[in-house]
C-alpha positions as CSV (number, residue, x, y, z in Angstrom):
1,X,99.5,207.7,-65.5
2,X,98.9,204.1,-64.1
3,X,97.3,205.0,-60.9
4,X,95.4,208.7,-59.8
5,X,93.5,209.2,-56.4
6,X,91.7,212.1,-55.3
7,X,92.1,213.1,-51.8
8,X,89.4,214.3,-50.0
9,X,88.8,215.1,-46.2
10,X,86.3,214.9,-43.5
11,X,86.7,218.6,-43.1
12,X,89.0,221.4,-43.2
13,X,91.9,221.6,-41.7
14,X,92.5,217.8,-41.2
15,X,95.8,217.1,-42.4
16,X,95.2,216.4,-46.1
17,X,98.4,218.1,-47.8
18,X,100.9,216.4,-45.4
19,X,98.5,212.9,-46.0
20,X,99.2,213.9,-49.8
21,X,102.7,214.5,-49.3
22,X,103.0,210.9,-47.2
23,X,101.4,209.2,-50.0
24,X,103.9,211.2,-52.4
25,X,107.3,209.9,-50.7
26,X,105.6,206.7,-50.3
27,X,105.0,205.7,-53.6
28,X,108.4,206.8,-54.3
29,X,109.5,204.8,-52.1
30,X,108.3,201.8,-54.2
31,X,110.6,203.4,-57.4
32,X,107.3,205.1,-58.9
33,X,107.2,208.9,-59.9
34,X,104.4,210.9,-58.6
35,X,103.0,214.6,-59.3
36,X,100.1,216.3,-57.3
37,X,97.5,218.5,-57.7
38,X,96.0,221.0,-55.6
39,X,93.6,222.6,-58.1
40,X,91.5,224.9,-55.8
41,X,93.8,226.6,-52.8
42,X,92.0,229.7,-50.7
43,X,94.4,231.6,-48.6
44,X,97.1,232.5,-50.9
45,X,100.0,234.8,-50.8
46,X,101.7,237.0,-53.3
47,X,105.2,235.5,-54.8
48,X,107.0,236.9,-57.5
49,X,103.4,238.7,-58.6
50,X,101.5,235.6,-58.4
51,X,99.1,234.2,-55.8
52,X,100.5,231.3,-54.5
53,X,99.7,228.6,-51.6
54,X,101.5,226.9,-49.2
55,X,100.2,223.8,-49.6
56,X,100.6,223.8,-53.1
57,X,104.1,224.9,-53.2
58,X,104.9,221.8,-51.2
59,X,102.5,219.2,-53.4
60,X,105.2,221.5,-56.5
61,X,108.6,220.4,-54.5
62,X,107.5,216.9,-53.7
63,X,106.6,215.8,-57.6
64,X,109.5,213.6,-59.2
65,X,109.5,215.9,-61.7
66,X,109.1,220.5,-61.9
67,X,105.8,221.5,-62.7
68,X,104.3,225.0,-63.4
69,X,102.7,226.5,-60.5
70,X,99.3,227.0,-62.4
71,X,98.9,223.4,-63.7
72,X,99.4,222.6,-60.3
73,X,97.0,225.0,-58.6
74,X,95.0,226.5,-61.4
75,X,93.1,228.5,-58.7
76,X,94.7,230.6,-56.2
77,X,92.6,232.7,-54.0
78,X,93.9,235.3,-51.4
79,X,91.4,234.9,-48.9
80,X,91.4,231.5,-46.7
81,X,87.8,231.3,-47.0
82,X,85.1,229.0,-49.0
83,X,86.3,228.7,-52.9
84,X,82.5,229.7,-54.2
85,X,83.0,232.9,-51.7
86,X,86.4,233.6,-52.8
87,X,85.7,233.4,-56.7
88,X,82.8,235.2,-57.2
89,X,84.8,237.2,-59.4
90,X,86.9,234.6,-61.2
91,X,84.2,231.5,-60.4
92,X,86.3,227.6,-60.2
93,X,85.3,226.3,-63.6
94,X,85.8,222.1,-63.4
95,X,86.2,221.9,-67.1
96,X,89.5,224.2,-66.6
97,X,90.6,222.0,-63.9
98,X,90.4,219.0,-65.9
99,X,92.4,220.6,-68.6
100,X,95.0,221.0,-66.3
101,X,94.4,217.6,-65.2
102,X,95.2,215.8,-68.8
103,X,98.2,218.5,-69.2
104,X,99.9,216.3,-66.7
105,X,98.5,213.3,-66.1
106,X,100.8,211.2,-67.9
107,X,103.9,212.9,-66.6
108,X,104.5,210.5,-63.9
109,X,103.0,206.5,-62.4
110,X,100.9,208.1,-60.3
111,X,99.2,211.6,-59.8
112,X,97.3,212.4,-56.5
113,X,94.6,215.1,-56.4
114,X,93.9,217.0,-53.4
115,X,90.9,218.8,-52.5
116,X,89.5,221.5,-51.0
117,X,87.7,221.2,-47.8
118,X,85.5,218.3,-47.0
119,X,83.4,216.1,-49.6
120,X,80.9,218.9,-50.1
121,X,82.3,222.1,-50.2
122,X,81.4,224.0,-52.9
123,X,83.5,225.3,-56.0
124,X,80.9,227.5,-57.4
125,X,77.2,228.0,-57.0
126,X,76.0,225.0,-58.7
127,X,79.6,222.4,-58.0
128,X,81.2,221.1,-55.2
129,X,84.2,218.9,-54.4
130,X,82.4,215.7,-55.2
131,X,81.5,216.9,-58.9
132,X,85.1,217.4,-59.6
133,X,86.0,214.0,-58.1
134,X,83.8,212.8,-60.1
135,X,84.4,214.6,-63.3
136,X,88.3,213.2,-63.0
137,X,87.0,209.8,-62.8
138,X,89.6,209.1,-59.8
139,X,88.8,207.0,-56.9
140,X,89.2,208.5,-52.9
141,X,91.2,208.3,-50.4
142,X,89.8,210.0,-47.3
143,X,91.7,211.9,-44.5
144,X,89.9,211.5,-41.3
145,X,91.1,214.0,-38.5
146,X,91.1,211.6,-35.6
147,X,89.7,214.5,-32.9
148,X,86.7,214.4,-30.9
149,X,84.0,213.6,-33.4
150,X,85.7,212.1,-35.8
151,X,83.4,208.4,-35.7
152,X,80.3,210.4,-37.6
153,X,82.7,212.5,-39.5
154,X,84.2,209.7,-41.1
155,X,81.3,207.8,-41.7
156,X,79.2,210.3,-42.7
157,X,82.0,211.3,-45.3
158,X,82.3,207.6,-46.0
159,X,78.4,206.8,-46.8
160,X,78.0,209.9,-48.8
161,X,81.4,209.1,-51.1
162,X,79.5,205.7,-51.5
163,X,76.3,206.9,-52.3
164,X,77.6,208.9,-54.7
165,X,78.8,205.8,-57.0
166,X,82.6,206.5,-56.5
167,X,84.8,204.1,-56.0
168,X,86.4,204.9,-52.1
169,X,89.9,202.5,-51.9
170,X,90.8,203.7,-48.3
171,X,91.4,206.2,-45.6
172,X,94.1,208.0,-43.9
173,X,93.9,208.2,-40.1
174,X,95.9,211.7,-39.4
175,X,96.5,212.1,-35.6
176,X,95.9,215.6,-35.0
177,X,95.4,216.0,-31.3
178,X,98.1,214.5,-29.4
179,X,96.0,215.0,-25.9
180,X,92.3,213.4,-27.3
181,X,91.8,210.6,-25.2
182,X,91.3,206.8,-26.9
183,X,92.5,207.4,-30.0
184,X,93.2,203.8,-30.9
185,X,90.2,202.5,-30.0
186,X,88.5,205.5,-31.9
187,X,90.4,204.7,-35.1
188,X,89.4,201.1,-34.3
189,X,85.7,202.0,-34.2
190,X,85.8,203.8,-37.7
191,X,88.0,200.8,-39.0
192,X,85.4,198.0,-37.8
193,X,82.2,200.2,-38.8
194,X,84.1,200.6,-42.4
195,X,84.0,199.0,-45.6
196,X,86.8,201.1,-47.0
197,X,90.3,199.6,-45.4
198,X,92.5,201.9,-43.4
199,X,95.6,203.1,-45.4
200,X,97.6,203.7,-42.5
201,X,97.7,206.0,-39.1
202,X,99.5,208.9,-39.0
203,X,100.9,209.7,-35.5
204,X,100.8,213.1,-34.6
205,X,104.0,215.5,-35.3
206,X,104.7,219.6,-35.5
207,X,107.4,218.9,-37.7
208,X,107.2,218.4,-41.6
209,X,108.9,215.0,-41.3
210,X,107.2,213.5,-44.7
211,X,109.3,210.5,-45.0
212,X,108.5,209.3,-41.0
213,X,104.7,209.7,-41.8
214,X,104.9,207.8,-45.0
215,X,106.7,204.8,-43.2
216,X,103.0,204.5,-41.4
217,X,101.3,204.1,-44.5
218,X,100.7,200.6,-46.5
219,X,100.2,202.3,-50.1
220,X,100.8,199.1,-51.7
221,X,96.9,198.5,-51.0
222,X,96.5,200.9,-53.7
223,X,98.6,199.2,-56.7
């Protein structure tokens, strides 16, 4: 591994796998092999007698090289809710994850780590996202859901990724509402009230089209 990143979101929902699979074609784009992670997926489905996740599956077909579905996504919940709600039987353990972490690692230039949720959703009772962000040692990229709300969103997320000590090297503007009025000058106002640069703006699409959204990012900020 010569470069990681641990992707992180202002919430739910925002866009972060198709950010992660951008950054994926992107950088192999620039003639570097990538793998991903999704370590923690809720809202899994049953494929040949394993719980599998959409998400991951895609972060799995993307890598430059095959991985096994479990390094990948070492947690695999059935029900799409919280990760401490869904594994109160089988609690996330961030020692495990980091395991599977060093298992790959140094199969590829770059490996990108995608989180669950927002900054500070919880793993377990006592961890959230931000302890395994940290316990990687990775720097962030966030994805900010440009939507109604998204100015506090992204600098809350911002200030408390900072206050935390951990290094933040961008963000990811994903256009997720293609009627929300001012969007530019909404991404501008997050951009100018910032320290972290902006990565790149994702336009909005329905389609999967990885390779168009990847052409809007500037990843060579990040090497």
């Amino acid at each position: 591994m010569k470069y990681g990143f641990f992707i992180t979101g202002t919430d739910t929902g925002v866009g972060k796998t198709w950010a992660t699979i951008a950054l994926m074609r992107r950088f192999k784009q620039q003639e570097l092999s990538v793998v991903g992670m999704k370590p923690v997926a809720a809202g899994c489905e049953y494929q040949d007698g394993q719980l599998k996740n959409e998400d991951a599956l895609l972060i799995q077909e993307n890598a430059s090289q095959w991985l096994d579905y479990s390094d990948i996504n070492p947690y695999a919940f059935e029900d799409a809710i919280s990760p401490h709600l869904a594994g109160v039987e089988y609690p996330v353990q961030i020692d495990v994850i980091a395991q599977a972490f060093d298992k790959i690692k140094d199969k590829a230039d770059v490996i990108l780590v995608e989180g669950a949720g927002g900054w500070f959703a919880p793993l377990n009772n006592e961890d959230d996202i931000a302890d395994l962000a940290k316990a990687l040692a990775l720097p962030v990229i966030v994805v900010v859901a440009i939507r109604l709300g998204c100015i506090n969103h992204a600098r809350l997320t911002l200030q408390a990724i900072q206050s935390a000590g951990v290094h933040c090297v961008g963000w990811i503007a994903m256009c997720i509402d293609p009627k929300m009025a001012r969007q530019d000058e909404n991404i501008a106002t997050i951009k100018n009230k910032s320290s972290a640069p902006l990565l790149g703006v994702l336009p909005y699409t329905d389609e999967m089209n990885f390779d168009y959204l990847a052409e809007n990012l500037t990843a060579e900020k990040l090497i």
